[in-house]
C-alpha positions as CSV (number, residue, x, y, z in Angstrom):
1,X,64.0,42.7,-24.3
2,X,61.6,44.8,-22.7
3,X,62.2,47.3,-20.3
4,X,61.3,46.9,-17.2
5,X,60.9,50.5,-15.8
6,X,58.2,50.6,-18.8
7,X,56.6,47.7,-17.6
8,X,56.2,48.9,-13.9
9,X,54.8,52.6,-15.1
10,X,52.0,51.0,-17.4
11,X,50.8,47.9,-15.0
12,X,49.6,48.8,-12.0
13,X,46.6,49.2,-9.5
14,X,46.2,53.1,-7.4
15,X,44.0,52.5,-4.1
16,X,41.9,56.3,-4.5
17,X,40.6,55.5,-1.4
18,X,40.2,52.5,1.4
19,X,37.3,53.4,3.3
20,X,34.2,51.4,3.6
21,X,30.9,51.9,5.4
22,X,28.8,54.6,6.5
23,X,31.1,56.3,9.3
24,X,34.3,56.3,7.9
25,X,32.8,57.7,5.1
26,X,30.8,60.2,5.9
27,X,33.5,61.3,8.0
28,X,35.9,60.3,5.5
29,X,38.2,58.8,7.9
30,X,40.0,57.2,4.8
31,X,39.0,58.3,1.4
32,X,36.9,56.6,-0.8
33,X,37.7,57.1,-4.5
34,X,37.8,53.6,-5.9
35,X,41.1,51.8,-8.0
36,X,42.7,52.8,-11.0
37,X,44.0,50.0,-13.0
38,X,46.2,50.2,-15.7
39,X,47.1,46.9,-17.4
40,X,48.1,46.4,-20.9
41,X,47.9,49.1,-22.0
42,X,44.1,49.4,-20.9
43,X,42.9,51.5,-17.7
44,X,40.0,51.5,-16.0
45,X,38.5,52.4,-12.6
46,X,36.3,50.7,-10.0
47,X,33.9,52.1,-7.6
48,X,34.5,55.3,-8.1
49,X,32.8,56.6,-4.3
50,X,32.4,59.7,-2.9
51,X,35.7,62.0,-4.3
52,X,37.0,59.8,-6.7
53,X,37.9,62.9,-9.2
54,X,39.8,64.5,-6.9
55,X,41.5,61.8,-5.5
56,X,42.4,61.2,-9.4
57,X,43.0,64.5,-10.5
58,X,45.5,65.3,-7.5
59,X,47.3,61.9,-7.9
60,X,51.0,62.4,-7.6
61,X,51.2,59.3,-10.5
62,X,49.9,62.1,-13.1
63,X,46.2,59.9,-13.5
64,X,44.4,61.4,-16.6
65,X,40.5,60.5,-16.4
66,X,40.4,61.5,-20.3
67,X,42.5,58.1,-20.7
68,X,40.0,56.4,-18.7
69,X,38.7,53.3,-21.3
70,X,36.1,52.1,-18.9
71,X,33.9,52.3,-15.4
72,X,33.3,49.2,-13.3
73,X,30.8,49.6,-10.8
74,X,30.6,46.0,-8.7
75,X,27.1,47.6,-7.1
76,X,25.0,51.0,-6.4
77,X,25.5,51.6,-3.2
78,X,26.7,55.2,-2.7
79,X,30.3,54.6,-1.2
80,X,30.9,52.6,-4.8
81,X,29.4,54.6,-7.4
82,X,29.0,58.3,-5.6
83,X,31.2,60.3,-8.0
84,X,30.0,57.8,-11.4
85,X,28.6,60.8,-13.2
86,X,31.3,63.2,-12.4
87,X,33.6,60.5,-13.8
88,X,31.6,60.2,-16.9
89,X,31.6,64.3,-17.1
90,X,35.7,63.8,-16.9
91,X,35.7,61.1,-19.3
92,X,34.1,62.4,-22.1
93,X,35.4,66.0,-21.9
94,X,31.8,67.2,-20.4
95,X,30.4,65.5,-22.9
96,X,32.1,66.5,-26.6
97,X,34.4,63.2,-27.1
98,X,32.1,60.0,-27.2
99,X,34.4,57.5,-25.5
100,X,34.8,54.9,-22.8
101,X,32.3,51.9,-21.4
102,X,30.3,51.8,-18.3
103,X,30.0,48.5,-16.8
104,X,27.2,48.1,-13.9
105,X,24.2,46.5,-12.6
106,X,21.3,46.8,-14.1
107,X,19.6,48.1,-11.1
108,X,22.6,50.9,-11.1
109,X,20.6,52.2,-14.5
110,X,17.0,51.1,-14.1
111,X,14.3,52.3,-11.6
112,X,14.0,55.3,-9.5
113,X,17.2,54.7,-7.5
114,X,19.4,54.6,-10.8
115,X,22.6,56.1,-10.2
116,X,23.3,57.2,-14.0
117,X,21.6,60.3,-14.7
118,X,19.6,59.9,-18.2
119,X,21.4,63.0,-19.9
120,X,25.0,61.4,-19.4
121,X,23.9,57.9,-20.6
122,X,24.3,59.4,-24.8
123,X,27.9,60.5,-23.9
124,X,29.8,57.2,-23.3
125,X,30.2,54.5,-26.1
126,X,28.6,51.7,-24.3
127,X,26.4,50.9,-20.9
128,X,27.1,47.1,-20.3
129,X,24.4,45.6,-17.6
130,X,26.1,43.2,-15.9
131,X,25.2,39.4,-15.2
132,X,26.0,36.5,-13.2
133,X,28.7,34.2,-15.1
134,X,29.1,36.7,-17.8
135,X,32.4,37.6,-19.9
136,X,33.6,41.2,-20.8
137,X,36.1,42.8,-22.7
138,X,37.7,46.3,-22.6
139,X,40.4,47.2,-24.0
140,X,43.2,44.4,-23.9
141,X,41.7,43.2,-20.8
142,X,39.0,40.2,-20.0
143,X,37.3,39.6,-16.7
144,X,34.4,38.1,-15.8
145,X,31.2,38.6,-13.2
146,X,31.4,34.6,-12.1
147,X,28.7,35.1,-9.4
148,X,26.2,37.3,-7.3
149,X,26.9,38.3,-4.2
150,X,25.3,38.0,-1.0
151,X,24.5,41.5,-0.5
152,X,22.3,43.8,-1.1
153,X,21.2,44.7,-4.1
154,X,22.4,43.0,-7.2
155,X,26.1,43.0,-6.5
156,X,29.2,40.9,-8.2
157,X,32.9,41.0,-8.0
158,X,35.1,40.8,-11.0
159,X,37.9,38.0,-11.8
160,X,40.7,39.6,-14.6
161,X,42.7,37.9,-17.1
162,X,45.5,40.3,-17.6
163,X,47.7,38.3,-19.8
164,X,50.3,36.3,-17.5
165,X,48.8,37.0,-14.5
166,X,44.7,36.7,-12.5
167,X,43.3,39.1,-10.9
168,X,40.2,39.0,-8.9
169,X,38.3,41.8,-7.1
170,X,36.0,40.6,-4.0
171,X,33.7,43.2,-3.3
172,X,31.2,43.6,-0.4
173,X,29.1,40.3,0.6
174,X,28.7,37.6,3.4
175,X,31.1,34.8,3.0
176,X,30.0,32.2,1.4
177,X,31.8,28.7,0.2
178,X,31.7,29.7,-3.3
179,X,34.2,32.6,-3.0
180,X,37.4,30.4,-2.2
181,X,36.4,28.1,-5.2
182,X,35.8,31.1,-8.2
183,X,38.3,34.0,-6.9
184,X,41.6,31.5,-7.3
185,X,43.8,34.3,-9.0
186,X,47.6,35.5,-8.7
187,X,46.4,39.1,-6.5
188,X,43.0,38.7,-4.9
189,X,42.2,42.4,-3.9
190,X,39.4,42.0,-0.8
191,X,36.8,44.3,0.8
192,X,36.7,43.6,4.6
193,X,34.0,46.1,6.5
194,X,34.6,43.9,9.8
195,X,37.1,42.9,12.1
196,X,34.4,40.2,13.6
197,X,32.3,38.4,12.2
198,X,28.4,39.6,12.4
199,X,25.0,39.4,11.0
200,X,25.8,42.1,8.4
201,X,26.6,41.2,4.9
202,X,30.4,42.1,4.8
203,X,33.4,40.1,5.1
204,X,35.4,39.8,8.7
205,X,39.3,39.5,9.3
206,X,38.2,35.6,10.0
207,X,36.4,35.5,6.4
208,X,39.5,37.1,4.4
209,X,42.0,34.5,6.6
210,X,39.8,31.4,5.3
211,X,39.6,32.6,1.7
212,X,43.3,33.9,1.5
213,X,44.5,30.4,2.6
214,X,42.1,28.3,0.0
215,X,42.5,30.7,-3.0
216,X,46.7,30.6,-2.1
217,X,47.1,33.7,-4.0
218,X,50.4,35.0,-4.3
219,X,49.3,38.0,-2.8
220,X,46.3,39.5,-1.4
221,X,45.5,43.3,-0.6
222,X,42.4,44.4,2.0
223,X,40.7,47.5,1.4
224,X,37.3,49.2,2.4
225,X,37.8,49.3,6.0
226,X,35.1,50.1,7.9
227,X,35.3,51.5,11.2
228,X,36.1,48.1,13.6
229,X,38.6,47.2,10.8
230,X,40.6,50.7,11.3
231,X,40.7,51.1,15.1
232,X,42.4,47.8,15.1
233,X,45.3,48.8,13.0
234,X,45.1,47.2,9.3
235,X,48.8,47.6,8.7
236,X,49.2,45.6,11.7
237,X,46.2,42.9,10.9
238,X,48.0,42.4,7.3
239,X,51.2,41.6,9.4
240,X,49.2,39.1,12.0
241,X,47.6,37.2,8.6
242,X,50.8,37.1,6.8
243,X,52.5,35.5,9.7
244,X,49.4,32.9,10.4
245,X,48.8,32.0,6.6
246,X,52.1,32.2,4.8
247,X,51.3,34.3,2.2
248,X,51.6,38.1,1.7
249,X,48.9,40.2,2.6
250,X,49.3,44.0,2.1
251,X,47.0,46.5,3.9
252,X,45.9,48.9,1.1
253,X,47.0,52.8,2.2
254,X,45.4,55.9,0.5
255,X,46.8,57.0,-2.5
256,X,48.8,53.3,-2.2
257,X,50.9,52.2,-6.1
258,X,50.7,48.4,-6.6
259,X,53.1,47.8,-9.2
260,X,52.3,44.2,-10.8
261,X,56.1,43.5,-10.8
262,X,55.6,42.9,-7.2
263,X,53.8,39.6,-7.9
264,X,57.0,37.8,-9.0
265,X,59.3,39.1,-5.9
């Protein structure tokens, strides 16, 4: 029988940050330091922004980038991939262990605006461009890239297999009808920039209502809040969507531990 103390330490999801946009963080009104997964054994971090490694590195969970197996970047856009050659620095011990994957668009390593610096590239295992409806592996994990986003830039949002349980990660884009029919999953984790709906491509409150009660996760977390989004209380506009759809919706906190237990209470 498996212990489940074990289990809860070694599957889990740290919010490094919850801020989204150009206000919140350049004032840094939340942090922005990506998520730290660590499922099966297998950890791995997304969107590292703008002080991911010190948001990992003074973690109260003890986060070791040097165990770090892998970078997911959903897009290039500085308050996602900010701190991705730091990360690589802390990765690979500055460069004298080769280890770990980079996943990322192809326009996050090609072109003048590349965000990988050249000299870094030789230090990790593997640079993985990413494509629309393509499959991945890292370590015991599988997840896909099932579409592009309406955003811009070449932009995608990642759908796990973790074993028992789905996964999927909804990064920035317009809605679109596609979303509630390819992020189906057990935790849908979604970016929401606006509490109204506008011409910008980001999601609204309204948008994560409509996909939260067609995907029928079991659970769904919001994060990357940009500045409408935080004046109007997230904690308290998780509570108003749980009540209206039925289904629990957390609103992700700095420095917040999702323990994948939590699925199955």
């Amino acid at each position: 029988m498996k212990n489940s103390k074990t289990e809860n330490d070694t599957n889990f999801i740290v919010f490094l940050g919850t801020g989204g946009a150009r206000i919140v963080v350049a004032k840094q009104l939340r942090a922005t330091g990506g998520m730290w997964f660590s499922i099966n054994n297998t950890n791995f971090l997304i969107d590292p922004g703008p002080g991911s490694l010190v948001r990992i590195t003074s973690s109260k969970y003890h986060l070791d980038p040097t165990k770090l197996d892998a970078i997911l970047l959903s897009h290039k856009h500085i308050d996602h991939s900010n701190d991705t050659n730091i990360m690589i620095e802390a990765i690979t011990t500055g460069g004298t262990i080769k280890r770990g994957k980079l996943f990322c668009s192809k326009d996050a390593i090609d072109g003048e605006d590349a965000v990988v610096l050249h000299y870094l590239r030789d230090f990790l295992e593997q640079i993985i461009p990413l494509s629309e409806g393509a499959t991945y592996h890292v370590g015991n994990i599988k997840f896909t890239t099932p579409i592009r986003h309406h955003h811009a830039g070449e932009v995608y949002g990642f759908l796990f297999n973790a074993g028992k349980i789905k996964i999927s990660y909804i990064a920035d884009t317009k809605y679109f009808p596609d979303l509630v029919k390819i992020y189906k999953s057990d935790l849908v984790i979604i970016n929401v920039i606006r509490l109204k709906h506008s011409e910008l491509e980001h999601l609204s409150i309204e948008d994560v209502k409509n996909i939260v009660r067609e995907t029928k996760p079991k659970t769904a977390i919001l994060t990357h809040f940009g500045m409408t989004v935080l004046k109007a209380k997230p904690w308290e506009l998780a509570e108003t969507l749980t009540q209206e759809t039925g289904i629990k919706i957390i609103a992700a906190r700095d420095g917040m531990k999702y323990n994948l237990n939590e699925l199955d209470k």
